[in-house]
C-alpha positions, 0 to 999 in steps of 0.5 A, a space after each residue: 424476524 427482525 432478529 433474523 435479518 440482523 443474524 443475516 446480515 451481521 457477517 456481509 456488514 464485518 465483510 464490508 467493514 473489513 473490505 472497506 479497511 484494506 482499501 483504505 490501507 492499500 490506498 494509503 499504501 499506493 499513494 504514499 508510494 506515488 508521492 515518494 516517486 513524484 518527489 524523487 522525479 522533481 527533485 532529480 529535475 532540480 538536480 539536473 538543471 543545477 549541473 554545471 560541470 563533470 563534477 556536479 553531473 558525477 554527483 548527480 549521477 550518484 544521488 539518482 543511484 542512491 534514489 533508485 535504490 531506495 524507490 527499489 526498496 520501498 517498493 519491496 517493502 510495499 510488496 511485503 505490506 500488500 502481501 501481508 494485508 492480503 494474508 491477513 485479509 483472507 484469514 479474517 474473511 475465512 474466520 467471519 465465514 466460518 462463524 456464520 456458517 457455525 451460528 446458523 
């Protein structure tokens, strides 16, 4: 009996297990992301305090396009990610799934 429960439970335990693992990505993921925003914005405070004429705001201004440029980048690269973990995952879940259903 005891092994039939084990059978049971087998595939909700990998589910787990796999649901636990693309959170813990995904929060990597967004953290990563949010750390890379706030060092943007303080540095970009930084920046702005230390203008002292048009050519120290001209730099300014380019430096806060470059910034912008690649938070647009890692965050489309943060959408391909999360995309591809979300692919992934499926097609995990799908596969566990179909091997219970074919054990039992």
């Amino acid at each position: 009996m005891s092994n039939d429960i084990e059978k049971l439970v087998a595939p909700i335990r990998e589910l787990s297990a796999l649901a636990v693992s693309n959170i813990e990505k995904l929060t990597a993921l967004q953290l990563k992301g949010i750390t890379q925003c706030a060092d943007a914005n303080v540095q970009a405070l930084k920046s702005a305090n230390d203008i002292k004429d048009v050519k120290d705001l001209q730099a300014y201004i380019d430096a806060q396009t470059a910034a912008a440029i690649e938070i647009a980048d890692n965050a489309q690269a943060n959408a391909r990610t999360i995309a591809e973990l979300g692919q992934s995952y499926a097609e995990e879940a799908k596969k566990i799934a179909e091997d219970a259903f074919s054990k039992s």
